[in-house]
C-alpha positions as CSV (number, residue, x, y, z in Angstrom):
1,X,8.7,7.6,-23.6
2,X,8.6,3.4,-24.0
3,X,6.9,1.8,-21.0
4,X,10.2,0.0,-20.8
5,X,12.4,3.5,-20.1
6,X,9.8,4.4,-17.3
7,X,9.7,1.2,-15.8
8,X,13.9,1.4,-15.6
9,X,13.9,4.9,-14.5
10,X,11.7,4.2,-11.9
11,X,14.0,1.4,-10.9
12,X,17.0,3.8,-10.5
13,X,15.5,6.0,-8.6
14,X,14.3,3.7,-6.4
15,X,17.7,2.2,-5.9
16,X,19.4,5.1,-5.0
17,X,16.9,5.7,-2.8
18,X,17.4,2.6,-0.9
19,X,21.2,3.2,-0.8
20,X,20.7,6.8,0.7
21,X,18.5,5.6,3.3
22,X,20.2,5.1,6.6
23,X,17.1,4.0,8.9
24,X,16.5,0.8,8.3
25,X,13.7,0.3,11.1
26,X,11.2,2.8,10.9
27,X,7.4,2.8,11.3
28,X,5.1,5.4,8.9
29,X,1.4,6.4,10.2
30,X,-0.4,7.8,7.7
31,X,-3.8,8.8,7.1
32,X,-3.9,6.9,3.6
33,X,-1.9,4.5,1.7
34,X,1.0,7.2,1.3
35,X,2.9,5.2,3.9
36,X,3.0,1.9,1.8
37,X,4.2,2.8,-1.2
38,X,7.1,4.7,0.8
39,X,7.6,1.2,2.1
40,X,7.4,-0.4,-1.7
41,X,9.3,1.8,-3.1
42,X,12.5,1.5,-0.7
43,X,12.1,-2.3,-0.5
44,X,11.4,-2.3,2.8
45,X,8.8,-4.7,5.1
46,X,5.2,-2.5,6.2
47,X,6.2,-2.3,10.0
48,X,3.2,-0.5,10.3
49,X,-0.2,-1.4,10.0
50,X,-1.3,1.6,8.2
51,X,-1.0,0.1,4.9
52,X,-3.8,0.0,2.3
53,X,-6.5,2.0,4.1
54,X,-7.6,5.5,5.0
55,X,-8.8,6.9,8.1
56,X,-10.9,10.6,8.3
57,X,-9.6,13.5,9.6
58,X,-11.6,13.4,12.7
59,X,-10.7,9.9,13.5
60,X,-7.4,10.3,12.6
61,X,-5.8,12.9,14.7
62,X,-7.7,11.7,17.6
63,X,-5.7,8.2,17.3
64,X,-2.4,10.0,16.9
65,X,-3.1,12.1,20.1
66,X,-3.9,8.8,21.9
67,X,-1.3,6.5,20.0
68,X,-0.6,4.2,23.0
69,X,-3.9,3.7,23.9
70,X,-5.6,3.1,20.4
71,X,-2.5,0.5,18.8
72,X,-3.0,-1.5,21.9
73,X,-7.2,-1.9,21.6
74,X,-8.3,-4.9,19.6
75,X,-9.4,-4.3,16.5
76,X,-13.1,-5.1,15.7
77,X,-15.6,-4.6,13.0
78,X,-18.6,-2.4,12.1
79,X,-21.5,-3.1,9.2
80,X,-21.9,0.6,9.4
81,X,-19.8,3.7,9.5
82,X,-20.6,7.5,10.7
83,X,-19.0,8.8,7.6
84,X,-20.1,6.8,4.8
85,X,-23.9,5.1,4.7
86,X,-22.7,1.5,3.0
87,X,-19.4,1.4,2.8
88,X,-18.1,-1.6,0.1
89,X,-15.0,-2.7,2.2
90,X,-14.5,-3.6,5.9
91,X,-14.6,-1.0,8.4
92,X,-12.2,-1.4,11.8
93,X,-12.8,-0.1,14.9
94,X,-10.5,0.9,17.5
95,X,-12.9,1.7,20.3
96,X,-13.9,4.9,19.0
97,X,-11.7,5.5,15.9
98,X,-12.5,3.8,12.4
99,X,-10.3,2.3,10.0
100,X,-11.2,2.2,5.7
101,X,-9.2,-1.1,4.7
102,X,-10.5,0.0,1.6
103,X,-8.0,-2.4,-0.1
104,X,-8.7,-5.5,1.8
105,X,-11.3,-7.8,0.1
106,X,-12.9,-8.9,3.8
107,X,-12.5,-8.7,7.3
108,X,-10.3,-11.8,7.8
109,X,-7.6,-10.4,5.9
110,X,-8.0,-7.1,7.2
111,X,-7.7,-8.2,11.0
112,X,-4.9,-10.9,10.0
113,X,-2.6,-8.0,8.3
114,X,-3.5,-5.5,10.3
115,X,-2.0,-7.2,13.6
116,X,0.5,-9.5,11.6
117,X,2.2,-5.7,11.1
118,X,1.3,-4.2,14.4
119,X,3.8,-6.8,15.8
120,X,6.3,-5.0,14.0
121,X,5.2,-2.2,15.1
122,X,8.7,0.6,16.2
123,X,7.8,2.4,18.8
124,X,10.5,3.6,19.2
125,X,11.2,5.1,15.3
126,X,7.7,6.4,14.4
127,X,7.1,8.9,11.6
128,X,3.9,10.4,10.7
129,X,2.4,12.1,7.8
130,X,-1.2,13.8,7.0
131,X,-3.0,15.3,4.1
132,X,-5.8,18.1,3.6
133,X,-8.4,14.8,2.1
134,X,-11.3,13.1,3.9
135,X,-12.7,15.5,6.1
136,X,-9.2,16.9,7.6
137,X,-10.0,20.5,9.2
138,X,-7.9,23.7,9.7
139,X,-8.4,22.3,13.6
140,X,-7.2,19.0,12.5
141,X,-4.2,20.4,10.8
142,X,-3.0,22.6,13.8
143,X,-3.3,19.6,16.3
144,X,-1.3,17.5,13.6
145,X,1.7,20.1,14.0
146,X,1.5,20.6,17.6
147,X,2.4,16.1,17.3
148,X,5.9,15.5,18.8
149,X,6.7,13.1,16.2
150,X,8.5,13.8,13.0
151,X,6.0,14.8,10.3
152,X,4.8,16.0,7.2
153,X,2.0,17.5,6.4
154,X,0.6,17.4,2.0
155,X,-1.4,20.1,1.0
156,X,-3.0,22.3,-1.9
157,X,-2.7,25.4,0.2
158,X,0.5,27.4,1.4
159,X,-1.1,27.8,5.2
160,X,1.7,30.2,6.8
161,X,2.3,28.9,10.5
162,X,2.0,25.0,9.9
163,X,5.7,23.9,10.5
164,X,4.9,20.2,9.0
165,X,3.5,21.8,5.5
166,X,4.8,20.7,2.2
167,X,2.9,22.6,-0.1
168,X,1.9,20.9,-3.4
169,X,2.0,23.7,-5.9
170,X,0.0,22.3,-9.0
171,X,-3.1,21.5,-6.5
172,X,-3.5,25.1,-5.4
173,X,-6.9,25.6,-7.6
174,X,-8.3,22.5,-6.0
175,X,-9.6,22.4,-2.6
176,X,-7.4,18.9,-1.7
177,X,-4.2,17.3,-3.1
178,X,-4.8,14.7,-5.7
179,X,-2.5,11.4,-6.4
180,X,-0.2,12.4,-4.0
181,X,1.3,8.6,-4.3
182,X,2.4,9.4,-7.9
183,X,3.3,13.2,-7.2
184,X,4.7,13.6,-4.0
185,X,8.2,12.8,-4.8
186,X,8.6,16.4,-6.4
187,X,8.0,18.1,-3.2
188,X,9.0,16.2,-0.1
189,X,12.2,14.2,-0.1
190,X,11.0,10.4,2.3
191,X,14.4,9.2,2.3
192,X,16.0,12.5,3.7
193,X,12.9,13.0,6.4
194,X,13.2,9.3,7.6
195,X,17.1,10.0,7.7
196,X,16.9,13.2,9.3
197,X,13.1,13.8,10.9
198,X,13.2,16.5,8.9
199,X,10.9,18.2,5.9
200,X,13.8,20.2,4.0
């Protein structure tokens, strides 16, 4: 297949994508930059500030069960991290909680993007998604399903019990999911989840 036939295909099904979607307002927290190409590829502004970064499972479910609290602490920054010994990008903190702007090329842009999105921030139309990478526990996993918002959980094991789980089948021999941004569309269905709240 030409590079020009992927490149159109792509475009289609991202256009009929857009035109299925009915929420036109809604706010993704993910754990890694899942959430923005949801965003890039229905055309649609980051109102979220999760975007081009990752956060580890122990940070990251402890923000979600505090959401309120955490979104509304300044942001800061840290030389040093407790899960990586020099890491190459900034770090944020949120009190307690760190932030990977692993895509940011210093701290300036990180803290001017990360609260130029905040402001547009729904908190009334939040969605939020995890996935079995960077340190995320079985413990982690049941306290992201217990979450009241609508969510999805991305994994390379079919855990009976987790009502959040979309199972990624061609991961199961590997202990994580892998490229989940290229993959994930033939499992989980964003536009129909946004639209509904719901997984199937």
């Amino acid at each position: 297949m030409t590079k020009t036939l992927k490149s159109t295909r792509l475009f289609v099904k991202n256009f009929n994508s857009r035109i299925k979607l009915k929420n036109d307002n809604f706010s993704i927290i993910s754990n890694n930059c899942w959430g923005g190409q949801v965003y890039k590829n229905l055309g649609k502004p980051y109102n979220t500030p999760f975007v081009g970064l990752f956060i580890y499972g122990p940070c990251y479910i402890k923000l979600l069960e505090n959401l309120d609290y955490y979104l509304h602490t300044p942001l800061t920054f840290t030389d040093t991290s407790q899960y990586k010994e020099t890491p190459s990008y900034p770090v944020g903190l949120l009190h307690d909680i760190e932030i990977h702007f692993m895509h940011y090329t210093d701290e300036n842009e990180a803290y001017e993007k990360w609260n130029r999105r905040l402001a547009r921030f729904n908190w009334n139309n939040i969605f939020i998604k995890l996935s079995d990478r960077d340190l995320t526990s079985e413990e982690h996993v049941q306290r992201f399903d217990a979450l009241t918002y609508p969510k999805v959980f991305f994994s390379s094991k079919n855990t009976p019990g987790i009502n959040s789980l979309v199972w990624f089948r061609e991961f199961e021999n590997s202990s994580t999911v892998d490229n989940e941004m290229l993959v994930y569309k033939k499992y989980f269905n964003a536009v129909n989840w946004l639209n509904t709240g719901k997984i199937s």
